[in-house]
C-alpha positions as CSV (number, residue, x, y, z in Angstrom):
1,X,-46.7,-60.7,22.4
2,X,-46.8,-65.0,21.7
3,X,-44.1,-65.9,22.7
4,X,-44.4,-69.2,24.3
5,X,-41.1,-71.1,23.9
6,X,-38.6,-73.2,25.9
7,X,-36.0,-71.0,25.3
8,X,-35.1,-67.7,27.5
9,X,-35.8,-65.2,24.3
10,X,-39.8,-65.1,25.5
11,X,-39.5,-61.8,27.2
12,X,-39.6,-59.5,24.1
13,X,-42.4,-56.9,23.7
14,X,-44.7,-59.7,21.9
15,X,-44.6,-62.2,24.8
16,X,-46.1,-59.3,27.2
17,X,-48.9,-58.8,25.1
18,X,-50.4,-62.7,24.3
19,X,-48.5,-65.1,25.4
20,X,-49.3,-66.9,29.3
21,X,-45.5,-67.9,30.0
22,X,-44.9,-72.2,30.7
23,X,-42.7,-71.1,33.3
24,X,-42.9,-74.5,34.9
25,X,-41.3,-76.1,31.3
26,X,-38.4,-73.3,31.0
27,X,-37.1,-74.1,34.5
28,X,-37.3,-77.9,34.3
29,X,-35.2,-77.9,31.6
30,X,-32.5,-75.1,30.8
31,X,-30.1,-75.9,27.8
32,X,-26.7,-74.5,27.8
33,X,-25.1,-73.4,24.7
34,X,-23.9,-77.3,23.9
35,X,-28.0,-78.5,24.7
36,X,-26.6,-80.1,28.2
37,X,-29.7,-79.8,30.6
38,X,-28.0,-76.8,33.5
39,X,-30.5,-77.5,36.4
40,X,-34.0,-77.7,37.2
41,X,-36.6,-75.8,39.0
42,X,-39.3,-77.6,41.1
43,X,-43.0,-76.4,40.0
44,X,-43.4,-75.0,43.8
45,X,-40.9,-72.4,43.3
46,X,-43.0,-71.1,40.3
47,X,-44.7,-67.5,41.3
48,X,-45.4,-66.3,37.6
49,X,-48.3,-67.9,36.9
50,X,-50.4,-66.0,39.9
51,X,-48.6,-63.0,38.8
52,X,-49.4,-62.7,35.3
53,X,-52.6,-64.4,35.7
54,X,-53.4,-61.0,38.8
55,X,-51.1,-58.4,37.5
56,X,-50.7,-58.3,33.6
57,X,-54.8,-58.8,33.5
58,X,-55.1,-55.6,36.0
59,X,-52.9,-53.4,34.3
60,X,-53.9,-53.9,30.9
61,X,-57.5,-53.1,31.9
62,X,-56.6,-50.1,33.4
63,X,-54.1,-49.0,30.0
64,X,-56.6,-50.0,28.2
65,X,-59.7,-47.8,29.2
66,X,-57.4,-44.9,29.7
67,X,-55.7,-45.4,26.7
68,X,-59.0,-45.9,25.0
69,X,-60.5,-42.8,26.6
70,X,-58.2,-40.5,25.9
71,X,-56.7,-41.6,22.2
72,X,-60.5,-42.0,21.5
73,X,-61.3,-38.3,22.2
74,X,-58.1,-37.2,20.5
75,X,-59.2,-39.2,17.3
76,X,-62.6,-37.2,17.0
77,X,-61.9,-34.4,17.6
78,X,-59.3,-34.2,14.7
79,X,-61.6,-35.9,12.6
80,X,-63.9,-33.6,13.1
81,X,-61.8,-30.9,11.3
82,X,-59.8,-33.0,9.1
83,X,-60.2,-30.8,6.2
84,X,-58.5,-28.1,8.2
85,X,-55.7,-29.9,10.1
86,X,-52.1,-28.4,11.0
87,X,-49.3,-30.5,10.1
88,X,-48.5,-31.8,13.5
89,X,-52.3,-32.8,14.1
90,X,-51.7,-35.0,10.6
91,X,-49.2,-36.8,13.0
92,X,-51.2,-36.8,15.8
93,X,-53.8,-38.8,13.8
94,X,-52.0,-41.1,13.2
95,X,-50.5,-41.3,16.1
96,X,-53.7,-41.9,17.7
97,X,-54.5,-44.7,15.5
98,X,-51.4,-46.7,16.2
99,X,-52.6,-46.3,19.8
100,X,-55.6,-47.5,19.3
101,X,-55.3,-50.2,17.7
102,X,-52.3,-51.3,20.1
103,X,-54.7,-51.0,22.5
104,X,-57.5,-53.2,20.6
105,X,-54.9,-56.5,21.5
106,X,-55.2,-55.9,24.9
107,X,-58.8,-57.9,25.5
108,X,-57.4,-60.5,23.7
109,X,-53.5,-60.1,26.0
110,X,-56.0,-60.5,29.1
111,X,-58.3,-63.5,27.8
112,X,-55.1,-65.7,27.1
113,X,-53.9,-64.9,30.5
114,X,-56.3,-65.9,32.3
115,X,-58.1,-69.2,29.9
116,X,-55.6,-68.9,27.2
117,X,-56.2,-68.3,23.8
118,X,-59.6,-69.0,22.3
119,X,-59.7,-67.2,19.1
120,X,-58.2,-68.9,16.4
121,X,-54.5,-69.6,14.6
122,X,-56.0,-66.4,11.9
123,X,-56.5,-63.9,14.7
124,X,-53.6,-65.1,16.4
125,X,-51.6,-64.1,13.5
126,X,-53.6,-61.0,12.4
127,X,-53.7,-59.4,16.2
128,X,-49.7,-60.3,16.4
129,X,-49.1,-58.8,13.2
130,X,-51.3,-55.8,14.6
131,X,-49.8,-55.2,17.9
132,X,-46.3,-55.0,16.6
133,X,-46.7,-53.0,13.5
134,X,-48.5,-50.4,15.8
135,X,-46.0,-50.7,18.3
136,X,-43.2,-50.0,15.8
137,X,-44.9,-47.3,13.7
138,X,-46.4,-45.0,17.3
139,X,-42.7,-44.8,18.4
140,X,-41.1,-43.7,15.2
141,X,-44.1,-41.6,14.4
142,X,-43.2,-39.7,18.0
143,X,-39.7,-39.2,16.3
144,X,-41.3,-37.3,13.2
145,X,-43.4,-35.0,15.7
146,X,-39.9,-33.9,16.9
147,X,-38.3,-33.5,13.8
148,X,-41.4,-31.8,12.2
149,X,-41.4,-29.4,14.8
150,X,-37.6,-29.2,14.9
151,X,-37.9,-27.8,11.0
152,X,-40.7,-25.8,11.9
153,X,-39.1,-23.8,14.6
154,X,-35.2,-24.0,13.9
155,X,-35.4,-24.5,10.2
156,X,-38.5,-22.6,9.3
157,X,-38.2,-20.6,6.0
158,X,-36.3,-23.7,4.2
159,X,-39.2,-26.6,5.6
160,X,-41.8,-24.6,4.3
161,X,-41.8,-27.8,1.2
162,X,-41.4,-30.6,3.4
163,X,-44.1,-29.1,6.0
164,X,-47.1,-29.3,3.0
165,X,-50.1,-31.8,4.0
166,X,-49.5,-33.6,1.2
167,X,-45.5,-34.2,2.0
168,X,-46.8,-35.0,5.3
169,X,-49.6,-37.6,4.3
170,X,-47.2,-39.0,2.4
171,X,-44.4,-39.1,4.6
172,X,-46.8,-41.3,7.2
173,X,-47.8,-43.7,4.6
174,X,-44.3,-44.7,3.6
175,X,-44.1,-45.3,7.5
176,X,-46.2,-47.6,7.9
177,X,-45.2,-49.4,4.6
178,X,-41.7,-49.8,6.3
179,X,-43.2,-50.2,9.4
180,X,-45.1,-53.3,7.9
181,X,-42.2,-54.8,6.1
182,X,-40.3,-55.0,9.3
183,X,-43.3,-56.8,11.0
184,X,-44.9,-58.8,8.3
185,X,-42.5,-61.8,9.8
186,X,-44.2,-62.3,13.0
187,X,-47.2,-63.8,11.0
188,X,-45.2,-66.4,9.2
189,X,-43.7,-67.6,13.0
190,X,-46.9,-67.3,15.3
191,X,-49.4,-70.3,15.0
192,X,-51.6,-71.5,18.3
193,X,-50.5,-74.5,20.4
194,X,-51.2,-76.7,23.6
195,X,-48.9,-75.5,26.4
196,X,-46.7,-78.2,27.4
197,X,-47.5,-79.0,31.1
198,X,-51.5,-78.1,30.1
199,X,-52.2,-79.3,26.4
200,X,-55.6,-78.4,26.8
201,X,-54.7,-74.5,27.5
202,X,-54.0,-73.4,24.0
203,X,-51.3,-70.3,23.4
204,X,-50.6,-68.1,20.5
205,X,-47.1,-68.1,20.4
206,X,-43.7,-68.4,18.1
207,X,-44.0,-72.1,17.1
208,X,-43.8,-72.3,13.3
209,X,-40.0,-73.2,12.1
210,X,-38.3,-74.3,15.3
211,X,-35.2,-72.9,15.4
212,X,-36.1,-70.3,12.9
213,X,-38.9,-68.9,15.0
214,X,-36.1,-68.5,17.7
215,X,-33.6,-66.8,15.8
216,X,-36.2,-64.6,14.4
217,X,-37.1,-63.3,17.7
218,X,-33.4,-62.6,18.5
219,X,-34.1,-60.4,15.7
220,X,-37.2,-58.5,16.6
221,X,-35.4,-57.8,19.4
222,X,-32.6,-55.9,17.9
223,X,-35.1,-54.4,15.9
224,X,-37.4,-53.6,18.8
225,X,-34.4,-51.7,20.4
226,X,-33.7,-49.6,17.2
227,X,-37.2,-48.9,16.2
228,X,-38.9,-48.7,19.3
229,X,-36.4,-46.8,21.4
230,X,-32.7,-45.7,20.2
231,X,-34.1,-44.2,16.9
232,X,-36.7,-42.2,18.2
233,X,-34.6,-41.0,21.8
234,X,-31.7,-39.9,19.3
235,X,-33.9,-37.9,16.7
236,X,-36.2,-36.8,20.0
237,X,-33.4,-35.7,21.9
238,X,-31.7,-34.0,18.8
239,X,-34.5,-32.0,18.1
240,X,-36.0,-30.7,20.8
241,X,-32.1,-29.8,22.2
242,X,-32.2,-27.7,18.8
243,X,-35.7,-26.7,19.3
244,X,-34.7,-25.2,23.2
245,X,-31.3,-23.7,22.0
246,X,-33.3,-22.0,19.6
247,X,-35.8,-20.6,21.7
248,X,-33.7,-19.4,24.3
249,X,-31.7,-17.5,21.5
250,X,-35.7,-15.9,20.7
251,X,-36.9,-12.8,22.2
252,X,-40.4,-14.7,22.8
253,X,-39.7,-15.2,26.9
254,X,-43.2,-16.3,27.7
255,X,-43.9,-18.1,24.6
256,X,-40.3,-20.2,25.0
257,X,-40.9,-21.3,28.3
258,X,-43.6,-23.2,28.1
259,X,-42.3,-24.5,24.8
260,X,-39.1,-25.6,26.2
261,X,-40.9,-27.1,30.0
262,X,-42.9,-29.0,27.0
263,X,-39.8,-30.4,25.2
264,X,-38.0,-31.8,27.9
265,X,-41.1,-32.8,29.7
266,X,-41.7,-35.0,25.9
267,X,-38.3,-36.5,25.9
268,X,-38.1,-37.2,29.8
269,X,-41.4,-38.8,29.7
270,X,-40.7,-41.2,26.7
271,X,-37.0,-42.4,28.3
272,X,-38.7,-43.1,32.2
273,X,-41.7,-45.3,30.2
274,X,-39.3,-47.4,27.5
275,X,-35.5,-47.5,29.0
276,X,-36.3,-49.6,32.0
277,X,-37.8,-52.1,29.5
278,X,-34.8,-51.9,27.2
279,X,-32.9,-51.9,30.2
280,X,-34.1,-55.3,31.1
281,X,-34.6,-56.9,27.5
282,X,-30.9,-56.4,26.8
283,X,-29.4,-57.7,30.0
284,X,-32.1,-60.9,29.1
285,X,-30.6,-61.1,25.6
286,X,-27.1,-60.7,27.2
287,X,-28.3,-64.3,29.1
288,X,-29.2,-65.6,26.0
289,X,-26.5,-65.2,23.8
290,X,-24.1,-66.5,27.1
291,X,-22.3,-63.1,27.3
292,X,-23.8,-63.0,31.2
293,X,-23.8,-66.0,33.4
294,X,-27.3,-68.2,33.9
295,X,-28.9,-67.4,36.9
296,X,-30.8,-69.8,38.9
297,X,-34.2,-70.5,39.4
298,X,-35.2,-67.4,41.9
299,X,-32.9,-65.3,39.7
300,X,-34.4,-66.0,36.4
301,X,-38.2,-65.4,38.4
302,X,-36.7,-62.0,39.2
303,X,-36.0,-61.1,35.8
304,X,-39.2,-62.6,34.3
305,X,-41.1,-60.5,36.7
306,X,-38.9,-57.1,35.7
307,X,-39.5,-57.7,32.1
308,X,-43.0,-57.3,32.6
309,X,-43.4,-55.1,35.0
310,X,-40.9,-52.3,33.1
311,X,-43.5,-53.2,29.9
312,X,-46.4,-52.9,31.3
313,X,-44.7,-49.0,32.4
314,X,-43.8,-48.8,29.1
315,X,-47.6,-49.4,27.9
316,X,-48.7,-46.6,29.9
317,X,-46.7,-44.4,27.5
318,X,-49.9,-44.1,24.9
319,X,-52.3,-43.2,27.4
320,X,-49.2,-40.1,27.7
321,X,-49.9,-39.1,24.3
322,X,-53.2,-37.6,23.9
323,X,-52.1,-36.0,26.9
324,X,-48.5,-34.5,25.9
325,X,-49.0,-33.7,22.1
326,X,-53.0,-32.3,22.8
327,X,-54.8,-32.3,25.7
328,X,-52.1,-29.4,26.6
329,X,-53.4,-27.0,24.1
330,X,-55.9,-24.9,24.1
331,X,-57.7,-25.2,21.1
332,X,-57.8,-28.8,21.3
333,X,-59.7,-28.5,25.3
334,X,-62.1,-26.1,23.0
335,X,-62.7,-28.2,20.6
336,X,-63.1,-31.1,23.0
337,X,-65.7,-28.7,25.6
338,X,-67.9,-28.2,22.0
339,X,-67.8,-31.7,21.2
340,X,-68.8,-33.1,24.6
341,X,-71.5,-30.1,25.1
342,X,-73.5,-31.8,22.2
343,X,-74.6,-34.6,24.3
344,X,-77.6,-34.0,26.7
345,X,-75.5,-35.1,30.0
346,X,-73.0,-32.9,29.7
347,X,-74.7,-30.1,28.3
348,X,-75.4,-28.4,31.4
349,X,-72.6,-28.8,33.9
350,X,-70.4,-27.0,30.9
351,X,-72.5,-24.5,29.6
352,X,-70.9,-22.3,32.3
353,X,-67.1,-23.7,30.8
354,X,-68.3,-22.9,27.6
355,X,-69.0,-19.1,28.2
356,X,-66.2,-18.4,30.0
357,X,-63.6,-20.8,28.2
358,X,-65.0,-20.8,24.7
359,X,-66.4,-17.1,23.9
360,X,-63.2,-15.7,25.8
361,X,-59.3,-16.1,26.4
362,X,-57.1,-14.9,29.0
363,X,-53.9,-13.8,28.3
364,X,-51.7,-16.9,29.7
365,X,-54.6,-19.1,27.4
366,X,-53.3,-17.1,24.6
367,X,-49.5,-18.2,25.4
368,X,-50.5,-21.7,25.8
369,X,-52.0,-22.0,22.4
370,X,-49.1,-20.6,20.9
371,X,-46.7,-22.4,22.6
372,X,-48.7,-25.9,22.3
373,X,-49.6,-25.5,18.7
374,X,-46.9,-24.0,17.1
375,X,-43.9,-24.9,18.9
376,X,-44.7,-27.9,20.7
């Protein structure tokens, strides 16, 4: 999200988010392992700057006012009921506030892009500290809607305990505690600083500790890998196989098909959004710790460019949510038609929704909220 270094580790998830790359300083001067200078890279053969400066400011407005839209809505409406939610709608509140708030760093990803960063060395901290603990905490949160729904449907007399509200309230708060423990780092590393071929162009970025800062960011990026992706695809994947084994063993043909369309559509979603990121993040560290060859200066514009195009994909993943884990079901598009009936502009064009969608149900309605709500 600030990473602004000399080194090759400035393509983890925390780059993407603040920093403006000095592409021009990283390929004038390359160290190999024994700090021997490789090659250089003329300034003309730089094409990064134009493209973060165009694309990352594009995409992130366009995540950002879906994502904003949609978790927004989402957030509501549960509150709205919160005396009276289920237990996968606790999660789903959460959730939707990791989301959001991932989502609040964005302004502040496309203002540093495009003047650099104008807000401070305490926001620069606070925002970095905010965009990662959310990051962390929505991913392994996705892995406890799985596994809640895993004991619900394939374990569901013994989970009845762990299933309470309270358990589950409970259960969330202890993840973000971790969640912050394993963040709380990036705030003792970030600070703001001139960029080196622009001193006047400040960045937030890791500059605190020198070499510390670097291998520290090795480190998120292990950690980024476990927490962000391999964690939650194993515990996903595990539970929703269980969940569709268990379903097709069920004489519930109707219900179980949507369920189980729903379950792999879940899993296949969060892989195409995160593993071409992890993909590409892993073959970079690869580079960095020598185990693949340098490449030179078109190769290395190649890679940057994939690292943030396959996270910018990966972004995309919480404007997904609302739409997966609650748009899909039908008492949430109920709850959603009453809330947005109460304002004067919409009140007419879905009065007629209202009486047909609200006072009534068909029978494949009647499915969907059964599968969306209590299997999936």
């Amino acid at each position: 999200m600030f990473i602004h270094i000399r080194t090759n580790m400035d393509q983890i998830t925390e780059r993407v988010i603040f920093d403006d790359l000095n592409w021009e300083d990283y390929l004038n001067m390359t160290e190999g392992p024994d700090g021997v200078d490789q090659y250089t890279c003329g300034n003309e053969n730089n094409p990064l700057h134009v493209f973060q400066s165009v694309f990352l400011p594009l995409v992130y407005a366009v995540v950002f006012l879906l994502g904003i839209t949609g978790n927004g809505l989402l957030l509501t409406v549960l509150l709205k009921r919160r005396r009276n939610l289920r237990i996968t709608e606790i999660y789903l509140l959460h959730l939707s506030l990791a989301d959001l708030l991932l989502l609040f760093t964005f302004p502040f990803a496309i203002t540093q892009g495009v003047t650099g960063w104008l807000f401070g060395t305490f926001l620069c901290k606070l925002l970095g500290l905010i965009n990662r603990l959310n990051l962390v905490c929505g991913s392994l949160l996705l892995a406890c809607i799985g596994f809640d729904r895993y004991l619900a449907i394939v374990h569901a007399i013994p989970s009845l305990q762990a299933r309470r509200p309270r358990t589950v309230h409970l259960t969330c708060a202890l993840l973000w505690l971790i969640c912050l423990s394993v963040t709380i780092p990036n705030v003792v590393f970030l600070s703001v600083k001139g960029e080196e071929d622009n001193p006047t162009r400040l960045s937030c970025s890791y500059n605190n500790h020198g070499i510390h800062a670097n291998n520290w960011m090795l480190t998120s990026r292990f950690v980024t890998h476990l927490l962000c992706f391999i964690l939650p695809l194993v515990v996903m994947g595990y539970c929703y196989t269980s969940i569709v084994i268990t379903l097709c063993q069920s004489q519930r043909s109707l219900e179980k098909q949507g369920a189980i369309r729903l379950a792999l559509l879940v899993t296949l979603v969060f892989c195409l959004c995160w593993m071409p990121y992890n993909i590409t993040i892993f073959m970079d560290t690869l580079v960095v710790l020598g185990a693949m060859p340098e490449q030179d200066c078109r190769g290395q514009a190649l890679r940057e460019r994939a690292v943030i195009v396959t996270e910018s994909i990966g972004f995309f993943h919480c404007c997904l949510n609302p739409v997966l884990y609650a748009f899909v079901g039908v008492r949430f598009r109920r709850d959603l038609l009453k809330l947005l009936a109460k304002t004067k502009c919409l009140r007419v064009c879905l009065s007629g929704l209202q009486r047909k969608g609200l006072n009534r149900m068909s029978v494949i309605e009647a499915v969907t909220t059964t599968t969306s709500n209590q299997y999936i």
